[in-house]
Residue frames as a rotation matrix with the C-alpha (Angstrom) as fourth column:
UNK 1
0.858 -0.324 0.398 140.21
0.406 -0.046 -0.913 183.39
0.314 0.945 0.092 59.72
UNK 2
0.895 -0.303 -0.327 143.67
-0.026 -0.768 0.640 184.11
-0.445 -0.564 -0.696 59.72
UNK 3
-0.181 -0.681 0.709 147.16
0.852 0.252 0.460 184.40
-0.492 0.687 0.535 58.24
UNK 4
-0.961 -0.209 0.181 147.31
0.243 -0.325 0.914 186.34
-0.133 0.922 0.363 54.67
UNK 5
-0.351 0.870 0.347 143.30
0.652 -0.039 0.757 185.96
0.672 0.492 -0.553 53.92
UNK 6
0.495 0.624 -0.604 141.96
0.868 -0.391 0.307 187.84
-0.045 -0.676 -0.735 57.28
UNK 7
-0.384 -0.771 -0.508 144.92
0.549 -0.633 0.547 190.57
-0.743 -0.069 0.666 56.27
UNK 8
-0.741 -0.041 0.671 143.31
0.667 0.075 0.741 190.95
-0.081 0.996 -0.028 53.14
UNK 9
-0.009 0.934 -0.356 139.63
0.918 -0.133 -0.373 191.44
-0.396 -0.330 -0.857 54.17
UNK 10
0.429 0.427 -0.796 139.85
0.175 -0.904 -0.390 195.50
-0.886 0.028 -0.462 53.98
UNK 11
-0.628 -0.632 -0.455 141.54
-0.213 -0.422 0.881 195.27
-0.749 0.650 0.131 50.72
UNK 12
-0.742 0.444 0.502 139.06
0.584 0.796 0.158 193.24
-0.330 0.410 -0.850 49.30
UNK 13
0.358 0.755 -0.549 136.01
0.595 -0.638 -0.489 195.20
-0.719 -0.152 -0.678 51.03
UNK 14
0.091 0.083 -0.992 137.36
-0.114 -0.989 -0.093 198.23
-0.989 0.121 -0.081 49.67
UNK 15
-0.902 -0.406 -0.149 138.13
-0.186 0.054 0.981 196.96
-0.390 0.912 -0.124 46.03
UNK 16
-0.577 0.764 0.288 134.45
0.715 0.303 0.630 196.15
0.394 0.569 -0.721 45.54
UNK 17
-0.363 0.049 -0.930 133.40
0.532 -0.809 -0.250 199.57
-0.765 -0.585 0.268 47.00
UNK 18
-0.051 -0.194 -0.980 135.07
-0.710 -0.683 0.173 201.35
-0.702 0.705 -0.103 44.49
UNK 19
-0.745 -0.487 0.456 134.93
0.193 0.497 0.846 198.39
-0.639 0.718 -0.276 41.83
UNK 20
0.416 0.869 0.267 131.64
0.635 -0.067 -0.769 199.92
-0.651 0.490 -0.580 40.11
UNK 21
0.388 -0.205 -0.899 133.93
-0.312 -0.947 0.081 202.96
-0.867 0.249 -0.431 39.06
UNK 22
-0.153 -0.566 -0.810 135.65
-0.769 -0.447 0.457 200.87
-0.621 0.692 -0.367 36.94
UNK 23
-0.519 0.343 0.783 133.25
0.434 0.895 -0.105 198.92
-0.736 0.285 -0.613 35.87
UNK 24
-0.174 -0.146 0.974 132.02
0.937 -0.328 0.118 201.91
0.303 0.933 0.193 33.74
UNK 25
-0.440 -0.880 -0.178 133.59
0.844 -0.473 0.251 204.76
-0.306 -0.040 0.951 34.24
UNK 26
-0.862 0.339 0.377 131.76
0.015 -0.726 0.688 206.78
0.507 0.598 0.621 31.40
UNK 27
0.103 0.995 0.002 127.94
0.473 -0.051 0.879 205.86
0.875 -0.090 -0.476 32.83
UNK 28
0.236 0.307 -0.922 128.98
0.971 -0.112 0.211 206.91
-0.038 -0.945 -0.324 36.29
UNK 29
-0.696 -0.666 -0.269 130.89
0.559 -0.737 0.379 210.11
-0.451 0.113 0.885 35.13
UNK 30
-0.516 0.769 0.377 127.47
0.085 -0.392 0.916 210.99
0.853 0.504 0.137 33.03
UNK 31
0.106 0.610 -0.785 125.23
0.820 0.393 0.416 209.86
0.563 -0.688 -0.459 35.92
UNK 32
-0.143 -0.159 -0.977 127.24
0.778 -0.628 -0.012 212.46
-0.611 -0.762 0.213 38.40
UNK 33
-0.986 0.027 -0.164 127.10
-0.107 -0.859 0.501 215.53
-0.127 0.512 0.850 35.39
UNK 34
-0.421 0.861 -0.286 123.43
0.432 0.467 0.771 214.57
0.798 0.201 -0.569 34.94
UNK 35
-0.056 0.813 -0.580 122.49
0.976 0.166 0.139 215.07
0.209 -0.558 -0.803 38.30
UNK 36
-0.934 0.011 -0.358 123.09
-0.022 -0.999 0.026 219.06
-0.358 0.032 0.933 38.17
UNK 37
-0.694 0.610 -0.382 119.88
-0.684 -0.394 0.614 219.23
0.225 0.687 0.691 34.98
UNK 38
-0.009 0.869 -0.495 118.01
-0.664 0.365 0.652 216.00
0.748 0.335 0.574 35.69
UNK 39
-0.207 0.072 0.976 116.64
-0.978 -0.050 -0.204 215.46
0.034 -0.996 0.081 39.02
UNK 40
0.467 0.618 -0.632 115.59
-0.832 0.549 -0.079 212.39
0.298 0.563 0.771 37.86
UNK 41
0.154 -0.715 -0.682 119.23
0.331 0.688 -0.646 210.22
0.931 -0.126 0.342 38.20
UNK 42
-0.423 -0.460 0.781 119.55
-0.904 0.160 -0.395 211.31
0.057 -0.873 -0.484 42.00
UNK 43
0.535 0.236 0.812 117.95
-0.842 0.227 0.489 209.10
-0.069 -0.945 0.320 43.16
UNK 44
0.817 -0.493 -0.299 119.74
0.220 0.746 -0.629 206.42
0.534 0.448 0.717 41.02
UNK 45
-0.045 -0.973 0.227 123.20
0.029 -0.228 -0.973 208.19
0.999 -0.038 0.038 42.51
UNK 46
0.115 -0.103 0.988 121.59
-0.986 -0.132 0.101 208.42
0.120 -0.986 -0.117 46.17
UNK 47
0.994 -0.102 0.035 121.35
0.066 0.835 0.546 204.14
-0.084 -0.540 0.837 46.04
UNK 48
0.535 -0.770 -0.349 124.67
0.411 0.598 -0.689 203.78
0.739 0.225 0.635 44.71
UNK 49
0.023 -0.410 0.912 125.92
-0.578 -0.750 -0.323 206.38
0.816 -0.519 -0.254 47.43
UNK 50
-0.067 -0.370 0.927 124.52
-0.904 -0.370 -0.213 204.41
0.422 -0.852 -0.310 49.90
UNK 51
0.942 -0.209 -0.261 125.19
0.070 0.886 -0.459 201.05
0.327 0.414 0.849 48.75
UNK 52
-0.242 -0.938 0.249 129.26
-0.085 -0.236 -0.968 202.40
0.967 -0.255 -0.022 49.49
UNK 53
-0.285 -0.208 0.936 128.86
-0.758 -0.549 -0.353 204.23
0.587 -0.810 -0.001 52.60
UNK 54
0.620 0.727 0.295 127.14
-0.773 0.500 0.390 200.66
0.136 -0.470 0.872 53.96
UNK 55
0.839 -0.506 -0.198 129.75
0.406 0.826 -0.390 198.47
0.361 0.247 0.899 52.95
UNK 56
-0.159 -0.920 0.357 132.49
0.230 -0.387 -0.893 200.71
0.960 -0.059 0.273 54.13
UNK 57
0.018 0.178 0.984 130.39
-0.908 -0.409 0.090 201.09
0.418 -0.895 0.155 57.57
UNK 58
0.965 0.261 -0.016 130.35
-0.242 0.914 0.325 197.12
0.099 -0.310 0.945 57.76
UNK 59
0.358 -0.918 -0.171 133.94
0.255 0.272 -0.928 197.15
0.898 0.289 0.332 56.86
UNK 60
-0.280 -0.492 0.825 134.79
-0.518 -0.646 -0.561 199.55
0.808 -0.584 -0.074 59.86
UNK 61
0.158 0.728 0.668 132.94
-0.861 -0.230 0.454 197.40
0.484 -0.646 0.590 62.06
UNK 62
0.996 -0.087 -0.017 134.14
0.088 0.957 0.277 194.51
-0.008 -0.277 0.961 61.78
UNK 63
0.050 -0.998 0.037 137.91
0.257 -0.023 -0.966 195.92
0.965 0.058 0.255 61.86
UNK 64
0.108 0.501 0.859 136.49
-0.497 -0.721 0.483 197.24
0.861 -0.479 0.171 65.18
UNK 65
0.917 0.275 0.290 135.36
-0.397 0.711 0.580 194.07
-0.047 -0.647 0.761 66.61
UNK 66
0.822 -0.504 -0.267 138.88
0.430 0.855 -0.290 192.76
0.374 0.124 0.919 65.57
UNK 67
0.505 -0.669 -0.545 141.07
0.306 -0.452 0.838 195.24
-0.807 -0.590 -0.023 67.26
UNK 68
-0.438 -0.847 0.300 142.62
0.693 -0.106 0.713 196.53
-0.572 0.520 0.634 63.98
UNK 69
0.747 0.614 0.255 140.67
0.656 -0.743 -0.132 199.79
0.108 0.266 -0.958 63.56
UNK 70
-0.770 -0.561 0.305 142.67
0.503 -0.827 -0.253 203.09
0.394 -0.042 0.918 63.50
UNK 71
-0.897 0.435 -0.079 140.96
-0.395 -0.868 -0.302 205.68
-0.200 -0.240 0.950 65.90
UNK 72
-0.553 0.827 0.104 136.86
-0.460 -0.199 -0.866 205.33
-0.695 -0.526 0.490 65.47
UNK 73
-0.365 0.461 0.809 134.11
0.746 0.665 -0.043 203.49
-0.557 0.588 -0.587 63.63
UNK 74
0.794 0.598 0.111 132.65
0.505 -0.548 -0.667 206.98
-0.338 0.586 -0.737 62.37
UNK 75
0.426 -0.708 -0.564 136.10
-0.637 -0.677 0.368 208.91
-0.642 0.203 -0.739 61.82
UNK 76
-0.604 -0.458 0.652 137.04
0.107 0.764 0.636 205.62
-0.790 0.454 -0.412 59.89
UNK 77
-0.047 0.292 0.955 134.17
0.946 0.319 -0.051 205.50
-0.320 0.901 -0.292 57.65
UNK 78
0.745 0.153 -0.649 134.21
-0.010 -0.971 -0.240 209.27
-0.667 0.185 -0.722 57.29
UNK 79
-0.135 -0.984 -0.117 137.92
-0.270 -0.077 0.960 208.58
-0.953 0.161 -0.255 55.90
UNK 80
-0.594 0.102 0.798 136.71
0.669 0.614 0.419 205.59
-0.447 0.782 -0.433 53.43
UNK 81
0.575 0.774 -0.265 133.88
0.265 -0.483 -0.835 207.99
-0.774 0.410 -0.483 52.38
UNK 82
0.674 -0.116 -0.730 136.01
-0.433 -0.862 -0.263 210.41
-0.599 0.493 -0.631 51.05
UNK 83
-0.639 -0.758 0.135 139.49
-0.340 0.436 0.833 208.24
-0.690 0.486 -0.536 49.98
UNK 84
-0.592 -0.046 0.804 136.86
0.195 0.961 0.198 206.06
-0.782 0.274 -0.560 48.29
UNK 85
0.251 0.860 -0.444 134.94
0.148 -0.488 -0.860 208.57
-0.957 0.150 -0.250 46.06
UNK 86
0.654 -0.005 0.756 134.16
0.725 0.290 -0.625 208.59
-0.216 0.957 0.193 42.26
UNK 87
0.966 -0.212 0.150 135.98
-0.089 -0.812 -0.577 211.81
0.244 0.544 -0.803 41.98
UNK 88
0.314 -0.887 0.339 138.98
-0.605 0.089 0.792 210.75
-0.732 -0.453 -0.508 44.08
UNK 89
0.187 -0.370 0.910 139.44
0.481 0.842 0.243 207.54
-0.856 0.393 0.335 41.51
UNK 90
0.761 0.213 0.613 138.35
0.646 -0.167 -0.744 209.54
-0.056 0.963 -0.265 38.46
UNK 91
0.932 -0.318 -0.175 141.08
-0.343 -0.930 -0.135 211.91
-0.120 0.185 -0.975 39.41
UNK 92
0.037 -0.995 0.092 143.84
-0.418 0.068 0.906 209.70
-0.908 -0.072 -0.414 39.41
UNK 93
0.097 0.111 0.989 142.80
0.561 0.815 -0.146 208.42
-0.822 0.569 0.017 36.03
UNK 94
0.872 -0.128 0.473 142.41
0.275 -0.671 -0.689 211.50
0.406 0.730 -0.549 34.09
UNK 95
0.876 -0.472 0.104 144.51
-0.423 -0.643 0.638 214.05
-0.234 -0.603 -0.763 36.46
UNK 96
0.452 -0.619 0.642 146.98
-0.429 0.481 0.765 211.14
-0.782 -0.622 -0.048 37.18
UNK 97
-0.194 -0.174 -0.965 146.78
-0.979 0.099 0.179 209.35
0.064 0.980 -0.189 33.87
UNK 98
-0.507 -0.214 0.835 146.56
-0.701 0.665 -0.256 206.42
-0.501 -0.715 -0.487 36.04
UNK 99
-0.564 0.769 -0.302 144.61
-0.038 0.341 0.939 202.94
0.825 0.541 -0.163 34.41
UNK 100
0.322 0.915 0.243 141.47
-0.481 -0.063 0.874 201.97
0.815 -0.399 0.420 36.00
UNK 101
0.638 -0.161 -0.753 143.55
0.507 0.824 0.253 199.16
0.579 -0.543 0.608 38.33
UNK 102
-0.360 -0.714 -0.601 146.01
0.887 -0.062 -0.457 200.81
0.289 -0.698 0.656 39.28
UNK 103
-0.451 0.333 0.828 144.08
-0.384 -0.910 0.156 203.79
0.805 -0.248 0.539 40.31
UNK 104
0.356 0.833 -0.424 142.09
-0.290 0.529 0.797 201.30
0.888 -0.161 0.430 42.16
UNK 105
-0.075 -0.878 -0.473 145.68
0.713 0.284 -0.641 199.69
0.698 -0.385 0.604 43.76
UNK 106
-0.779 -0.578 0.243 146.48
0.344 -0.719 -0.604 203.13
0.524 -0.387 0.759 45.01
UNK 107
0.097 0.855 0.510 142.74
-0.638 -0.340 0.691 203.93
0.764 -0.393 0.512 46.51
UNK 108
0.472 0.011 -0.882 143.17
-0.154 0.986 -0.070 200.58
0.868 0.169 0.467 48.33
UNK 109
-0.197 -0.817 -0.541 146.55
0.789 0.195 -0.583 200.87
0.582 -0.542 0.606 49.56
UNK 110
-0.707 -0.132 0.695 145.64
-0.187 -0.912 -0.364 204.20
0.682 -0.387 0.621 50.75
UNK 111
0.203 0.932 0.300 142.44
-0.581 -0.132 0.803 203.64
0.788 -0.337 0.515 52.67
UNK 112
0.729 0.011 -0.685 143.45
0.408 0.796 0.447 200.30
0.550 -0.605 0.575 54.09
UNK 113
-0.519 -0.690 -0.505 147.09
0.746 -0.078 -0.661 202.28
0.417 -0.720 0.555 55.91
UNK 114
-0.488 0.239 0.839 144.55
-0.459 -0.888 -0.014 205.36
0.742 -0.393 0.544 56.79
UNK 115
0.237 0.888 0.394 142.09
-0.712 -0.117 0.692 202.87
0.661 -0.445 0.605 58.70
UNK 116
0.909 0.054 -0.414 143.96
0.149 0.884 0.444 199.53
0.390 -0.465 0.795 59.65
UNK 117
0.941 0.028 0.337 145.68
-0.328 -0.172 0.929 199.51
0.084 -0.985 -0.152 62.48
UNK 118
-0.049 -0.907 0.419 148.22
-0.112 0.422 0.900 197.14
-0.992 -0.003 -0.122 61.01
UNK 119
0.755 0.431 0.494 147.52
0.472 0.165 -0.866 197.64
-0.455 0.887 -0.079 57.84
């Protein structure tokens, strides 16, 4: 792959990361206030946790194998961890006012110049 589409790749990857947040917003925002009183929804918040943290380690890996990693495969997904977290998105939406996309945009753009090399 190459050109425009193989450029893309970590924008993609990372838009369907984070694309559950704004797929609903409210259920995950309950889901995380929930898991304080009812032990019940971790585990429901540990898959989706590591449902991310997989896809953002596959992501690093294969920017790896392609020479267009920034710096390490664990300092990389340590980055996406955090850039890519419900509270990071949810804050530019409330905090920010931001909509759901273009909060999304701006996760994106951010992650993809923190990790790719040429990005």
């Amino acid at each position: 792959m190459t050109g425009v589409r193989s450029r893309n790749r970590p924008r993609g990857s990372t838009e369907a990361v984070i694309g559950i947040w704004a797929a609903d917003t409210e259920l995950v925002r309950n889901l995380l206030g929930m898991a304080r009183a009812a032990p019940e929804v971790v585990p429901v918040i540990d898959q989706l946790e590591r449902g991310r943290q997989a896809a953002l380690e596959r992501l690093a890996v294969r920017l790896h194998q392609a020479g267009r990693l920034r710096g390490g495969i664990s300092g990389a997904v340590d980055l996406l961890l955090v850039v890519t977290a419900f509270a990071a998105w949810d804050e530019l939406c409330t905090a920010r006012g931001r909509s759901p996309s273009s909060a999304t945009a701006a996760i994106v753009d951010l992650a993809v110049r923190a990790v790719v090399a040429d990005g």
